[in-house]
C-alpha positions in Angstrom: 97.5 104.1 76.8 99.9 102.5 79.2 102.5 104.0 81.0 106.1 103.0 82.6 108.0 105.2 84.9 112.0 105.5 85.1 114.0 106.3 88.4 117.5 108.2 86.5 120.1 108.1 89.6 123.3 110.7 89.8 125.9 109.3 92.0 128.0 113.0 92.7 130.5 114.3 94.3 130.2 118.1 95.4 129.1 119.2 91.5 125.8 121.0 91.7 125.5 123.1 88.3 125.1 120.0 85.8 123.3 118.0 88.0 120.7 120.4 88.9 120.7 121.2 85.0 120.1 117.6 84.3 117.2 117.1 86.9 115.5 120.4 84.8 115.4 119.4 81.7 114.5 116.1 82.8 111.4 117.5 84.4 110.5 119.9 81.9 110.6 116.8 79.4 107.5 115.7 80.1 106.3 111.8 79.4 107.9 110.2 76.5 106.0 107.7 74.5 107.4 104.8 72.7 106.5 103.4 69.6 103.5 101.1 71.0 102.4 104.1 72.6 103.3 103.8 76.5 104.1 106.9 77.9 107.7 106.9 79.9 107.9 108.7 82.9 111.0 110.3 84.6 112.0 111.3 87.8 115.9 111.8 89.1 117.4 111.1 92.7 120.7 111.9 93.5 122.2 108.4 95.2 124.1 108.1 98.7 126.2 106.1 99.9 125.3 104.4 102.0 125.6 100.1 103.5 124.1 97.5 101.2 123.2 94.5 100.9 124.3 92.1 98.0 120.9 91.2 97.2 119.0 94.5 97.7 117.3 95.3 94.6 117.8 98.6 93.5 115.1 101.3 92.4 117.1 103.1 89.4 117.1 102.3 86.1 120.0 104.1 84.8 123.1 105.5 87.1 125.4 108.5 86.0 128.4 108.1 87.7 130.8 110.8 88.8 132.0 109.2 92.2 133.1 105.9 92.0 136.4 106.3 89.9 137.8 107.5 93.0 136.2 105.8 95.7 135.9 101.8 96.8 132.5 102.3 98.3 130.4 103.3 95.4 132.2 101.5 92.7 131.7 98.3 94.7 127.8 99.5 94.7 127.7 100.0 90.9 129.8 96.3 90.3 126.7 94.7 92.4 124.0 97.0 90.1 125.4 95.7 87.2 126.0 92.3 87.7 122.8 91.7 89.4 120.3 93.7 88.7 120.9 95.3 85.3 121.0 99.0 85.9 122.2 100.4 83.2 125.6 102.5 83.9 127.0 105.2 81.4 130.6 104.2 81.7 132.0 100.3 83.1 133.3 100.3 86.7 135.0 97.4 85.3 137.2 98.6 82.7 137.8 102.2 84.4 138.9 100.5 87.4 141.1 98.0 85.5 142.2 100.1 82.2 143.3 103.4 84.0 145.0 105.3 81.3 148.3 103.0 81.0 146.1 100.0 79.4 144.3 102.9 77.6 147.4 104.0 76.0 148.2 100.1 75.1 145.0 99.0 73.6 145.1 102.4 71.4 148.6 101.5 70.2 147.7 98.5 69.5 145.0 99.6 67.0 147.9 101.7 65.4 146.8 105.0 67.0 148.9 108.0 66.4 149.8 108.1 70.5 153.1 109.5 71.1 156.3 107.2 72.5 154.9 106.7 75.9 157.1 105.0 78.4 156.4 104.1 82.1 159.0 104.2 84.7 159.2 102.7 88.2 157.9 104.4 91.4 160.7 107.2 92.6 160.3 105.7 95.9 158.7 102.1 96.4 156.5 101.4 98.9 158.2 100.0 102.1 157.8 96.2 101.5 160.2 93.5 100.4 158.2 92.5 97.2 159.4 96.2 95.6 163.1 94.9 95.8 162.8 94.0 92.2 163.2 97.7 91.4 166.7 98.1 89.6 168.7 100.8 89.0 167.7 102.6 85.6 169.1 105.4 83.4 166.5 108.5 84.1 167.9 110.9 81.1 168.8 107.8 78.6 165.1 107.1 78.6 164.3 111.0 78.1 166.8 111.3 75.3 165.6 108.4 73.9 161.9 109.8 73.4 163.2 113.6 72.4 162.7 116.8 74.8 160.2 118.2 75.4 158.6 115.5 77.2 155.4 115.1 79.5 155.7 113.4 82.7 152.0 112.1 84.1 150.8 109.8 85.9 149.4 106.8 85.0 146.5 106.5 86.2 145.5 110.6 86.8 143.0 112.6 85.9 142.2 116.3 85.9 145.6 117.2 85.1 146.8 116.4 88.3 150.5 115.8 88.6 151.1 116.7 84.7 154.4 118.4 84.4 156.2 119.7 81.0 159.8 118.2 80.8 162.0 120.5 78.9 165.4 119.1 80.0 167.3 117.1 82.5 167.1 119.4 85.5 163.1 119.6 85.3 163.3 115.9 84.6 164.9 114.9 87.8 162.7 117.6 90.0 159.4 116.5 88.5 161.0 112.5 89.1 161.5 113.6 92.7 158.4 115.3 93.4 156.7 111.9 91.8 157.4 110.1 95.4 155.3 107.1 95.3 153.1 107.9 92.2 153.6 105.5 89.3 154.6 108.0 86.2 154.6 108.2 82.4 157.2 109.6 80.5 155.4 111.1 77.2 156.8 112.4 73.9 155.8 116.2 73.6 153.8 116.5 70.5 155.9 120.5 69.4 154.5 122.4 67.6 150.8 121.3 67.2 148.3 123.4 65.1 145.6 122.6 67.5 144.6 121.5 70.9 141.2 119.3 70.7 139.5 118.1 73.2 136.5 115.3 72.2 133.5 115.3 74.6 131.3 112.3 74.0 127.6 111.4 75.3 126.3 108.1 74.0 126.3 108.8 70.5 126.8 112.0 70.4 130.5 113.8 70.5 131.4 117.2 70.3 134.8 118.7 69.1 136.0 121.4 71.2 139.0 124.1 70.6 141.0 123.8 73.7 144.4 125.6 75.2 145.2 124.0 78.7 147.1 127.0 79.7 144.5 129.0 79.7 142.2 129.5 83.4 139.9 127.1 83.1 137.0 130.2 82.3 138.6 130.5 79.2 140.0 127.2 78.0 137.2 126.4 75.2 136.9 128.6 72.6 133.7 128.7 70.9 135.1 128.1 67.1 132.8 125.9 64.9 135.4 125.4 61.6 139.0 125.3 63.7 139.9 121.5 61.4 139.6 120.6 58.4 136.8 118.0 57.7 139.2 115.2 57.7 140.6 116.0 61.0 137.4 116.6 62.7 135.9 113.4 61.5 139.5 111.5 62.7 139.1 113.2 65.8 135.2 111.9 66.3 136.1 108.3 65.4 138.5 108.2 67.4 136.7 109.1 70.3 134.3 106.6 69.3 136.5 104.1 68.6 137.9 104.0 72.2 134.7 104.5 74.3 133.3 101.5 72.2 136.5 99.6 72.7 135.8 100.2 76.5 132.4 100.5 77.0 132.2 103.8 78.3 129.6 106.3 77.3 130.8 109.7 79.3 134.1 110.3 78.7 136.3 113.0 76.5 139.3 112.3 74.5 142.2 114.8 73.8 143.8 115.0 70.6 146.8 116.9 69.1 146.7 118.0 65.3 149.8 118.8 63.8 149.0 119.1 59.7 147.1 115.9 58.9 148.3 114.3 62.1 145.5 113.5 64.6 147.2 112.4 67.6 145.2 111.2 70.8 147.1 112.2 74.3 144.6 111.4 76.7 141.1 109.4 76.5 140.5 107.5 79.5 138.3 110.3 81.5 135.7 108.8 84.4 134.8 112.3 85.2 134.4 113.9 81.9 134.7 118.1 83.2 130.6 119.3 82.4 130.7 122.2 84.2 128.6 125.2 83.6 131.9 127.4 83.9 134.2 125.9 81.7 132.2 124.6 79.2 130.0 127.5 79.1 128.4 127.8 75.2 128.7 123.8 74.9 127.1 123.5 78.1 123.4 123.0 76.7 124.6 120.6 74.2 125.8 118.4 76.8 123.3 118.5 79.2 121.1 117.9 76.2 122.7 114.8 75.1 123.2 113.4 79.0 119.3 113.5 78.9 118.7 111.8 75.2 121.0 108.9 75.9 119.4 108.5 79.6 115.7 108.4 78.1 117.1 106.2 75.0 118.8 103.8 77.2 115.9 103.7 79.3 112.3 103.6 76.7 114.4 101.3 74.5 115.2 99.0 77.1 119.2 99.0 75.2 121.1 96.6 77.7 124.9 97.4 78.8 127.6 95.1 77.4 130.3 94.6 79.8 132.2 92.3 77.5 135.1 93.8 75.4 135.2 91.8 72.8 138.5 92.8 71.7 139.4 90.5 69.0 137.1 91.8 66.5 139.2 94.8 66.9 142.3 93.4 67.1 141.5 91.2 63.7 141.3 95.3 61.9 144.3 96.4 63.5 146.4 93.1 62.1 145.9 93.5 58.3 148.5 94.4 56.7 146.8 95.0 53.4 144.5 97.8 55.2 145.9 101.2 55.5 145.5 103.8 58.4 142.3 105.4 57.4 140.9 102.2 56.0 141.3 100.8 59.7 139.8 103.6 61.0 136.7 103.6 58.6 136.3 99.6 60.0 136.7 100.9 64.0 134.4 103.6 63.1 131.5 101.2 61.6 132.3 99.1 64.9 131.6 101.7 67.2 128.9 103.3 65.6 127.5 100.0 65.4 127.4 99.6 69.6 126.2 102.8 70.1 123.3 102.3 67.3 123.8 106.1 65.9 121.3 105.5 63.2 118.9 104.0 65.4 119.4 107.2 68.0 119.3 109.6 65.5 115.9 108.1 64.6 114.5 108.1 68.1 115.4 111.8 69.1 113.6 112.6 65.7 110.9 110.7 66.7 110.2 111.0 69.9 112.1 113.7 71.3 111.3 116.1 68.8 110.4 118.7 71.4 113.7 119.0 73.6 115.3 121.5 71.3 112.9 123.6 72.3 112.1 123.1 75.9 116.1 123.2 76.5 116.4 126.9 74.4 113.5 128.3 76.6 114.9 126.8 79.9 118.3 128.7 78.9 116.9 131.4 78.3 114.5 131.8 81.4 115.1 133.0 85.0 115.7 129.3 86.5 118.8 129.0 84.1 120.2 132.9 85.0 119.7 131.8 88.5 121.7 128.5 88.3 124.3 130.5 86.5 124.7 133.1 88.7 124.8 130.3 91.5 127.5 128.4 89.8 130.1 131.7 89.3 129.5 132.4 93.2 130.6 129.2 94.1 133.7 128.9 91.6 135.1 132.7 91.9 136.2 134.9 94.2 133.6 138.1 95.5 135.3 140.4 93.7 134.7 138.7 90.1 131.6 137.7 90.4 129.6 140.2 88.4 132.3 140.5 85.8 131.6 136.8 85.1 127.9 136.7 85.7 128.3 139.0 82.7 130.8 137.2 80.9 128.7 133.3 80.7 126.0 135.6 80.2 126.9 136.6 77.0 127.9 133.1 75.8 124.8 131.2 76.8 122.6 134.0 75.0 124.9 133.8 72.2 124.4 129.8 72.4 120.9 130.9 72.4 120.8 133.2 69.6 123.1 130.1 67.5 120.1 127.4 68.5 117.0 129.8 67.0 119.0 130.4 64.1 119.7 126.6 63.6 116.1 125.8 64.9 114.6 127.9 62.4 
């Protein structure tokens, strides 16, 4: 028998919980053997940052990036693996760097997405520099009335809600306008009075479709609720998170969606640092530490090649028939998408040859090196004084995730 061995790198920033959860189950794996019978090996490094040189050949085989979104230094790094060497990445630097959410919200209107009136509005204050002069005077509340209070000002290119502020009339318009300074902003039609707040998570292939409520701490933002939509609306809501990692060739990224009746509308989807941790997920936190490892070792004993290349038309070709209806486009996005991220050919692989991780992640969870990673996580997200108040409260939901995963395990 002949054997291979794969370097997985995670490219961080302070996180700790997921990673060291990834690096377990990783290890506990064991070899994986292909269908000629070589037996894969894996270790995992966490990567620095460190000077490189454009022809330096890399040791990794697969990078998880959590960094480079917001720095220069590491995305540069990941451009050079890519291009040169053909590490595989989980998400483009290319089209995260490019695409931010503005050309997210674009492309996705373009396919005839339910994304609310979305308008973009100059800088409140342009940088110092003579090429800005082009910024005229505008009408502020005509816009706003135009798209309907409430309203959502955000930026366009954020992430973790940063700079999100509810507009409920002209006074909080112009104070949230103000405080914008030099931030490029959207202005966002409110979707009032949703059923449900969704929020898509998606691994490679996989995607799981949380119950979410923003205002909520983040502790207790996902509910654990397995039937909150209708079959129609949970299947919209997994295509379409699909549809627009596919679109953009991004393989770790979560996609929020308001459903108002049959109404699946898509708010935000353009998410480099997709939130994994142990605290706020909590129940779903197996499942997607689970899923980060399958895709890595598919990626990896399959020897599946990243596509950098949009390929946009054959989208765009679905999205300009006129004889098609919605859900007729979305059934031809949806056979697009699972077609890049070869679903059925996933599916057979984890059958086949990672039959066993159901099991080795249910006993890690429910050993000591788990309980002591929790307990590690609440100290270093709350306060002293909560700490064994929520050592007991993620207790509770991982053995209930537990108790869920021998029932379904049989």
């Amino acid at each position: 028998m002949s054997e291979t061995s794969h370097l997985l790198g995670l490219l961080l920033g302070t996180e700790e919980d997921w990673p060291a959860a990834f690096e377990a189950i990783v290890r506990r794996l064991g070899p994986v053997n292909d269908a000629t019978g070589t037996a894969h090996h894996y270790d995992v490094e966490r990567v620095t940052v460190e000077p490189f040189d454009l022809r330096y050949e890399p040791r990794y085989d697969l990078v998880i990036d959590r960094l480079a979104y917001w720095y220069y230094h590491p995305r540069e790094w990941l451009k050079k693996v890519a291009l040169m060497d053909d590490v595989y990445l989980l998400n483009s630097p290319f089209t995260f760097q490019s695409m931010e959410k503005h050309a997210a919200y674009c492309a996705m209107m373009r396919l005839g997405l339910k994304v609310p009136d979305t308008v973009l509005v100059p800088y409140k204050n342009p940088p110092e520099h003579a090429k800005y002069a082009y910024n005229r005077p505008f009408d502020l509340d005509r816009i706003a009335e135009q798209i309907g209070y409430p309203l959502f000002m955000k930026p366009y290119d954020g992430g973790a809600w940063v700079g999100v502020t509810q507009i409920r009339n002209p006074d909080e318009l112009h104070r949230a306008y103000d405080e914008s300074g030099q931030r490029l902003m959207h202005l966002q039609k409110a979707v009032d009075g949703y059923d449900v707040f969704a929020r898509s998570l998606s691994i490679g292939a996989e995607t799981m479709v949380m119950k979410f409520d923003p205002e909520q701490p983040m502790h207790a933002r996902y509910s654990v609720a397995h039937d909150f939509l209708e079959p129609a609306s949970g299947a919209e809501a997994v295509t379409i998170g699909r549809l627009v990692n596919a679109f953009f060739r991004w393989e770790f990224n979560s996609c929020e969606t308001l459903i108002k009746g049959s109404e699946v509308c898509p708010i935000d989807y353009a998410n480099a640092c997709p939130d994994v941790a142990l605290t706020s997920l909590h129940y779903y936190f197996p499942w997607a530490m689970k899923a980060l490892v399958k895709w890595s070792v598919f990626c990896t004993v399959t020897g599946r090649r990243a596509r950098y290349d949009l390929d946009t038309r054959r989208y765009f070709d679905i999205a300009d028939r006129e004889d098609l209806s919605y859900s007729e486009k979305l059934t031809r996005y949806r056979a697009l998408a699972d077609a890049h991220f070869e679903v059925e050919r996933y599916a057979d692989f984890c059958a086949s040859r990672l039959g066993s991780i159901d099991e080795v992640v249910c006993d890690w969870v429910e050993g000591g090196d788990f309980d002591e990673l929790l307990v590690d996580a609440v100290r270093a997200t709350f306060p002293p004084h909560e700490h064994d108040q929520f050592i007991a409260h993620y207790r509770g939901l991982l053995a209930a995730w537990a108790s869920d995963e021998r029932g379904r395990l049989g």
